[in-house]
N, C-alpha and C positions, 0 to 999 in steps of 0.2 A: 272547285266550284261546280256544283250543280246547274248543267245546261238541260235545255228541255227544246227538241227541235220538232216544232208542229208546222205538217205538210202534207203534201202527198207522197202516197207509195205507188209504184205505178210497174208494169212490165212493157218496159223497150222494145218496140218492133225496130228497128233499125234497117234503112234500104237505102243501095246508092245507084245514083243516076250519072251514067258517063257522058255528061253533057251538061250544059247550061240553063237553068232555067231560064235565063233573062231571051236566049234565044228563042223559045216558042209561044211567050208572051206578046200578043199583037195592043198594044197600047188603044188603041183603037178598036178596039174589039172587047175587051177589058168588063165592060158588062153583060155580056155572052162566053165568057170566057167558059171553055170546056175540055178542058184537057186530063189523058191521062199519060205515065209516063212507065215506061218497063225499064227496072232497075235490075241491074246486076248480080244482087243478094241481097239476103236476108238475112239479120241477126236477131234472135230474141236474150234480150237481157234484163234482168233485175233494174228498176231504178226508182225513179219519185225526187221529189228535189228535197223531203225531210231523211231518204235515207240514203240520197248520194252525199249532202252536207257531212248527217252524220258517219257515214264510212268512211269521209278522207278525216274528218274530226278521230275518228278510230284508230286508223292509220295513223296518225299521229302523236299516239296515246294517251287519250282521251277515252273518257265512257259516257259518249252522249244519250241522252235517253229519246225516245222517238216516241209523240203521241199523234197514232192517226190511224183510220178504219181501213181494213180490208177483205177481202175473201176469205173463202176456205182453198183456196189455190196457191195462199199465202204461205204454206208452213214451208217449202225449201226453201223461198229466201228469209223466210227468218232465222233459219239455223244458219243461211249461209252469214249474215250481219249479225248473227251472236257469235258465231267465229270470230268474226273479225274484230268483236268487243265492242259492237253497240247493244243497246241497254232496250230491247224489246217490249217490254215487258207493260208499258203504257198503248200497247197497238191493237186495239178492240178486233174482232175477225167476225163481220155480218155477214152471218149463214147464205142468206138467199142470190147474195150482189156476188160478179166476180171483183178481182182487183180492179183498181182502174188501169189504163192500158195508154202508153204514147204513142202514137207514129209517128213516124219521121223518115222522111225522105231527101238527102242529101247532094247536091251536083258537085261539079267539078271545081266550082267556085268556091266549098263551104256554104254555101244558102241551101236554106233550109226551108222545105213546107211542111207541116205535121200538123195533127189532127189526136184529138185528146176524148177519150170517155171515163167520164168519173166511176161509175162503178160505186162501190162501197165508199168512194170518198165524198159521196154524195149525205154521206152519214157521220161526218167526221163534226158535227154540232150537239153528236150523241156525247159525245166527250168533253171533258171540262178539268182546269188547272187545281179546281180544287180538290179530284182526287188524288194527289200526288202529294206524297205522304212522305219526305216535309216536303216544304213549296220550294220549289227551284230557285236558285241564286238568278236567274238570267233566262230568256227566252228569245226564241226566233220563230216568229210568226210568217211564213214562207205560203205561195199561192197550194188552196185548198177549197175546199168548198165556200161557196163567200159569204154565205149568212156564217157557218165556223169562223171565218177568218173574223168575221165583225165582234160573236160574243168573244174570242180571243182578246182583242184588246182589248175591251170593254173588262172582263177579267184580269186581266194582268194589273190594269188601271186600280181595281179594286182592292186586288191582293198583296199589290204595289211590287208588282218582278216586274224588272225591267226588262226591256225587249227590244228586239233587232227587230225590224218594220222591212217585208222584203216582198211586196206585191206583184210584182211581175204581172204574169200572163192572165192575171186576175183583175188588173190593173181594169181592166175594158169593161168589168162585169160589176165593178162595185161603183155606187155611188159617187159625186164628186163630195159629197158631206160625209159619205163614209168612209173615203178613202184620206180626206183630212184628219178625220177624227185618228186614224189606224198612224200618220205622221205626225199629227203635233204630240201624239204621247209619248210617240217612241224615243227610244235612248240613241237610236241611229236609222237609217235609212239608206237599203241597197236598192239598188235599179242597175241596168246597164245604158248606154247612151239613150237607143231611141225610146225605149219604157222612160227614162226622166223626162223628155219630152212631152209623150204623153200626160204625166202628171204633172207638167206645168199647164199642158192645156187644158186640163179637166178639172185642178183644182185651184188655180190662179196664183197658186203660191212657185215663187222661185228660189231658187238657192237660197239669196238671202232671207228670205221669210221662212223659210224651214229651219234655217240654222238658229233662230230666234229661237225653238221649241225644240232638239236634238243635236246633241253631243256632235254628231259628224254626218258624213253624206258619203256614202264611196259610191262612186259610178265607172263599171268596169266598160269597156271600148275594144274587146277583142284583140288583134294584132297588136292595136296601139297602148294595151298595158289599161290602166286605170289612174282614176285620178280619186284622190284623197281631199274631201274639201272639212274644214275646219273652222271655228271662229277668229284665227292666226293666217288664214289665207288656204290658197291649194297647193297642194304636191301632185305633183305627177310620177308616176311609177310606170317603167318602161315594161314590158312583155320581157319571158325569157325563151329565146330563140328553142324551140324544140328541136329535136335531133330527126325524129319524125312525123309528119303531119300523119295520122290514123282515123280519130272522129271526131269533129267540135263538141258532141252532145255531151252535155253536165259540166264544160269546163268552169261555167258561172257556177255552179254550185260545189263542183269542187275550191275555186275561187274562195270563198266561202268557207271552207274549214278551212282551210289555210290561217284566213286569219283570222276566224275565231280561236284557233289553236293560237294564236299571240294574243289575242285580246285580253283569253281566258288567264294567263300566267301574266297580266298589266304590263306585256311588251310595249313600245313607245305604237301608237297608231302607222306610223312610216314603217316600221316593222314587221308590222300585221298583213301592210296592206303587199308589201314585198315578199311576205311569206302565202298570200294570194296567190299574186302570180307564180310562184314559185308553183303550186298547189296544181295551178291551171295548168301548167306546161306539161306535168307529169298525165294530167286527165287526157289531154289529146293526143298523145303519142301509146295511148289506149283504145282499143274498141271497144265503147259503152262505157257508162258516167263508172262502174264499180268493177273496172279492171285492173286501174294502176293500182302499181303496187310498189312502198318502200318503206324502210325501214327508220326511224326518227333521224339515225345519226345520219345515214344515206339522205335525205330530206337536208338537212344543215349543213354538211358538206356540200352538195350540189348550190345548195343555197349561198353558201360563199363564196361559189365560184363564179359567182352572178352579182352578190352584194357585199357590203362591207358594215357586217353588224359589230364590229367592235367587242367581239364576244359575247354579246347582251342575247343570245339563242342557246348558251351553255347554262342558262336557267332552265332550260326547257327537259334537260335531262333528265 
């Protein structure tokens, strides 16, 4: 099955702080709020949330394909994600923009503050599903530029691929009529807790009235695993204990190939969404979204040592 994951690309500045945010936050002061904060290091790494999806979708072998703009500072990490057997070759490179670029700045907690410049993904509306030549079984429309994200669905709707609806950090920037339009089409809808939140507040619709117009709803909860909601009721899917905590960044989107890596071979939904966290566990005992690293059967074996798929992942071979 032809997947097509439309996002950003972006390079990770990665910084951590030995200490608390919540401690020099004055609640009371909160609208003068001016702080900066001296961190320990500094990592620069490769990321974006359409090519950390697609790397662990790679890893898992798979050949997702990635449409989405970037710089001319792009070409090491494209060789490095054609190594690893993602499908390049839909990633337009606008001469004059750099990549766009994360920050992120991390404490002792896990909480995070980061700061985001679009860059070339400010150009990512330059692109469109109908040059992909044939049209993709399946799509994931992931945070990107938001007028792109908009013709995105608007397109898929046309072309009729179906598509994973995955707003995020874009969530704030788009429309409450546009951010409807991007879930009642979709085939599914990802968020994490407090993003689902927000989309209840902003587009009035709740679990139930989404689940009227899409197949499922995963909403992942960090520590506490994710839940899987259906028109059959929720599941809940527990986290898998990591060996060691290294960086939270991209574990949602590694999340994410995990279980499009079952989605894609028609694993049952509970499978998919347990070969998520499975996915996640591997991302954070990594520094940066596109460090872990394993190997399919490595991935299913750890996997059953955590769940009990009844064999039903020896398809996946």
């Amino acid at each position: 099955m032809k997947i097509v994951i439309a996002g950003s690309i972006a390079f990770d500045y990665l910084m951590t702080f030995p200490g608390r945010f919540s401690d020099h936050i004055l609640p009371d002061k909160i609208e003068d709020i001016s702080l900066s904060f001296l961190v320990d290091n500094l990592i620069h790494r490769p990321g974006g949330i359409a090519a950390n999806i697609a790397y662990t979708l790679a890893l898992l072998g798979e050949r997702p394909l990635v449409m989405a703009t970037v710089g001319p500072d792009f070409e090491e990490h494209r060789r490095w994600l054609e190594s690893q057997g993602v499908d390049t070759s839909a990633i337009k490179v606008i001469p004059d923009l750099f990549t766009a670029s994360f920050f992120v700045n991390t404490d002792q907690a896990n909480a995070q503050i980061a700061s985001f410049y679009p860059g070339a993904m400010a150009k990512a509306s330059d692109l469109t599903f109908k040059e992909i030549d044939p049209i993709p079984d399946m799509a994931v429309i992931s945070p990107n530029d938001p007028q792109a994200m908009i013709e995105y669905v608007r397109e898929c709707s046309e072309l009729g691929i179906p598509y994973i609806y995955d707003p995020s950090q874009q969530i704030v920037r788009l429309s409450s009529e546009e951010l409807s339009e991007g879930i009642i089409g979709a085939k599914a809808l990802f968020s994490n807790n407090y993003e689902f939140g927000l989309i209840e507040e902003k587009t009035g619709l709740d679990l139930e009235g989404i689940l009227k117009n899409t197949a499922f709803i995963v909403i992942t909860r960090g520590e506490d695993g994710a839940d899987l909601f259906t028109a059959e009721g929720p599941v809940h899917v527990p986290a898998v204990l990591p060996e060691r905590i290294a960086d939270p960044t991209g574990i949602g989107d590694a999340f994410r190939g995990g279980f499009l890596k079952g989605y894609l071979n028609d694993l049952p939904l509970l499978r998919c969404a347990e070969m998520g966290v499975m996915a996640a566990t591997f991302c954070i005992e990594a520094e940066g979204p596109q460090s872990h690293s394993f190997t399919l059967d490595g991935f299913i074996e750890r996997y059953r040592q955590n769940f009990d798929d009844s064999g039903e992942l020896d398809r996946l071979r």
